[in-house]
N, C-alpha and C positions, 0 to 999 in steps of 0.2 A: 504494500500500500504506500502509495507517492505520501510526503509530507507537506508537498505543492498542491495548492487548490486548483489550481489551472497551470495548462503546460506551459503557458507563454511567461507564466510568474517565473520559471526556472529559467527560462530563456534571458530574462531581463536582470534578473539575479548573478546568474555568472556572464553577460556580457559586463556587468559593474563589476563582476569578479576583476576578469580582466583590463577591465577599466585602469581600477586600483592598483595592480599588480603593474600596468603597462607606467604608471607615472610614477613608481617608484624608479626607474632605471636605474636598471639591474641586470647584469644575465643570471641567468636563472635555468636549472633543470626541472621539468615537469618529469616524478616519479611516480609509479602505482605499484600497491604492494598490497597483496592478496591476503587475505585476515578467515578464521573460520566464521566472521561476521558480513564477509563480502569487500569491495575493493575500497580503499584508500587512498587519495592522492596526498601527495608533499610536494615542496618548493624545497630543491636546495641550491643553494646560492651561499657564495662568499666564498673563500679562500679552504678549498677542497687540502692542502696541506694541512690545516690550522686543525685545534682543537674542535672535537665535538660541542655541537651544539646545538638542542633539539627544543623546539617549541609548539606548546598548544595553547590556543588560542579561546577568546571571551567564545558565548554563544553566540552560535551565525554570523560570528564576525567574518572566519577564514581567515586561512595563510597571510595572504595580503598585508591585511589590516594590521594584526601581529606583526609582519615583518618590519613596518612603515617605521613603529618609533626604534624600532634597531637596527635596523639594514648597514647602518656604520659600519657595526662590530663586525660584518662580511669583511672587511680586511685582514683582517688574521683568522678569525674563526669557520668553521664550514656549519654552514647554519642549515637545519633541517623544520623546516615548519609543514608542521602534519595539519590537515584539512581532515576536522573533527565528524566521524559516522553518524550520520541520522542527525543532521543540521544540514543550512544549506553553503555548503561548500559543493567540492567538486570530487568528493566520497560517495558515498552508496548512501542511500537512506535510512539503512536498517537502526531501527529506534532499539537502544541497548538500556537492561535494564541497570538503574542506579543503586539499587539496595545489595547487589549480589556483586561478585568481582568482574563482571562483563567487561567494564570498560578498562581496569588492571590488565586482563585478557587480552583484550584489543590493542591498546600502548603497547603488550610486550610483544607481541605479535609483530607490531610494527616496525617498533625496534627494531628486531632481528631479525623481519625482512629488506630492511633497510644494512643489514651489514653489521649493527652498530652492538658490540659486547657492551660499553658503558660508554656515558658521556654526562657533561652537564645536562640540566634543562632549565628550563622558564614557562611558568604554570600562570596565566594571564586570566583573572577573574575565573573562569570556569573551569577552565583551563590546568589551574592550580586544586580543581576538587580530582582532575582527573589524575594530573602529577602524585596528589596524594593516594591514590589507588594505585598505581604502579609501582610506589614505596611499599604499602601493604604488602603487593604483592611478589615485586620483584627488585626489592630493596639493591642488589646487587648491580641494575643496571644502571643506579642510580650516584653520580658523582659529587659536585656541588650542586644545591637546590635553590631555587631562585621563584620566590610566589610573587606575583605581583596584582595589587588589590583582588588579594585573594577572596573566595568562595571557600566552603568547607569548613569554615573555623567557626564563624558566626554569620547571624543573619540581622540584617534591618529593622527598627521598630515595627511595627506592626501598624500603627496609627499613623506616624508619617510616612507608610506605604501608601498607606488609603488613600489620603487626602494629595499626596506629588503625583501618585503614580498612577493607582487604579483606577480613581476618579478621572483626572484627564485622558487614559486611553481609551476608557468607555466613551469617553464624549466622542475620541476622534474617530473607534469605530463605528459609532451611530452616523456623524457628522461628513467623517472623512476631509477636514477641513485642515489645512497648513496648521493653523492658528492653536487650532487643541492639540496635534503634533508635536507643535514646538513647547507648547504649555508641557506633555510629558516628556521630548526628550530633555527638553533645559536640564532637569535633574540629576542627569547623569551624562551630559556629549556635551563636549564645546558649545558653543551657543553658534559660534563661526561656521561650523561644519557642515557645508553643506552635502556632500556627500553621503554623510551619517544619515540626514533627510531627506536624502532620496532610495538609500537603501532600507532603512527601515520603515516607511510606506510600504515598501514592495513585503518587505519581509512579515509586516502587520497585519497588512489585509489579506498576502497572498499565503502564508505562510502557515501550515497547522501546529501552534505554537506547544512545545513542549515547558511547562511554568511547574515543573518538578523540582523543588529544591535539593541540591544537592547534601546528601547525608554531613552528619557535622563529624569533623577527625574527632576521635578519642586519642589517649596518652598512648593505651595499650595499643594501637592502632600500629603504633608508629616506632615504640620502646626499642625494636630491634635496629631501628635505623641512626647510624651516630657521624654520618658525616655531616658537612657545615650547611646549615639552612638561611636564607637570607630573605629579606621582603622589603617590597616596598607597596605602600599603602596610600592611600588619599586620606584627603583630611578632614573630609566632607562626603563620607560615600554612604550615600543611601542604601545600596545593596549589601553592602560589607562593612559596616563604620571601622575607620582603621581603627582606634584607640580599643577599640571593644579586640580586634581580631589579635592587636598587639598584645592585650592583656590575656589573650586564650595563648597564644605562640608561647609564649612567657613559661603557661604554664603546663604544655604537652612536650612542646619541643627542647629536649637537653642540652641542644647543640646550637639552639639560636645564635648567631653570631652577631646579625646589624641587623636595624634597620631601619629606613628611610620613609619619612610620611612627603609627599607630594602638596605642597602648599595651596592653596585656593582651585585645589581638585575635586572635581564630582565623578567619581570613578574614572571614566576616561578622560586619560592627559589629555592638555592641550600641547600642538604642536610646535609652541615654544620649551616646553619639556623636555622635549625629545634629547638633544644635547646631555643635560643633565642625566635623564634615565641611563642613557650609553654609559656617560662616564662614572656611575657609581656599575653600571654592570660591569664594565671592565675591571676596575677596582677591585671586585668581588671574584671573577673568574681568573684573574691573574694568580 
């Protein structure tokens, strides 16, 4: 079963894939790597010498988007950004379930039809609930860990979901109107982004949204895993309040090393950030 309402949603969706990926320049390999879940695509790109470095990305964002505020660190690094199953990327549809080790499964799978015995990564909003499932499960593939406004740890008030979130997308599903749009992404996308607003329309209306929260980590989750964890957070995030996810990290993870709160952020950077996120990533992976 498609997760596309209409076929021409998927058409318009990864022609913006491409879109986004074409104005990063970049060269870049398009790879697929076969899963007992169905096909996967990645982006790798960047300095095929360099260290591993493998990233997953926010919901329905795709490779792309992930790639955008790091594409830098391609100078020395060989960057691997996997395009997440059963979103809309340029993967397979197959909706994997979140309660059991599916998507642990699926990462390590990937992994290592990608080549790769171990490497860093960088777990991006969702991203980072998936990171922590391949820790669970295949803690060994895993080298330095890098969350960024992470998913997994904790969740959002409940009452100022209502009122930012739920409230204006009802409006703009009834409405379909700019104006309610931008009333709910203000909350969390640049306000400049227009891109962000053209692809979330498509993904809103055309899209069968998956709004499963992702399981919250435990200590015991994780206790066998001791190499160095690092994040960065916003400071303003409605889906993930960093202070609240700081103060969970604090108290699961043994190995916390740093971390970096993102100043006048609503989850997603703005692309004056960009500079700054590279250079505490380098930082961290050096």
């Amino acid at each position: 079963m498609s997760i596309y309402k209409r076929s021409d949603v998927k058409d318009k969706i990864l022609q913006m894939y491409d879109e986004k990926l074409s104005s990063l320049n970049i060269s870049f390999e398009d790879i697929d790597v076969k899963t007992s879940y169905g096909n996967t695509h990645v982006i790798r790109t960047g300095n095929q010498e360099g260290k591993k470095l493998v990233i997953f990305h926010g919901i329905n964002a795709g490779a792309p988007i992930a790639l955008e505020a790091i594409k830098e660190l391609g100078d020395h690094y060989d960057l691997y950004a996997i395009d997440t199953i059963g979103q809309a990327t340029k993967s397979d549809e197959t909706i994997l379930e979140i309660k059991d080790d599916s998507y642990a499964i699926w990462a390590d799978e990937v992994v290592a039809g990608l080549g790769i015995e171990k490497a860093d990564f960088i777990g991006i909003s969702y991203g980072a609930f998936i990171l922590q499932k391949l820790i669970t499960h295949r803690p060994e593939r895993v080298g330095k860990c890098i969350f960024v406004v992470p998913s997994g740890l904790v969740n959002g008030k409940m009452f100022r979901s209502l009122i930012d979130l739920s409230l204006p997308l009802m409006k703009f599903l009834i409405t379909k109107s700019d104006s309610n749009l931008k009333s709910f992404l203000k909350n969390f996308v640049p306000e400049d982004d227009t891109f962000m607003l053209r692809l979330q329309r498509e993904i809103l209306l055309g899209v069968k949204m998956d709004y499963r929260r992702p399981q919250l980590l435990k200590a015991s989750d994780i206790s066998h895993f001791s190499n160095p964890i690092y994040m960065i957070v916003a400071d303003d995030d409605i889906f993930f309040p960093g202070d609240e996810a700081v103060k969970k990290a604090k108290i699961i993870f043994k190995n916390l090393q740093e971390v970096y709160f993102l100043p006048d952020c609503k989850h997603m950077p703005h692309a004056r950030d960009f500079p700054l996120i590279q250079s505490k990533l380098r930082s961290w992976l050096s």
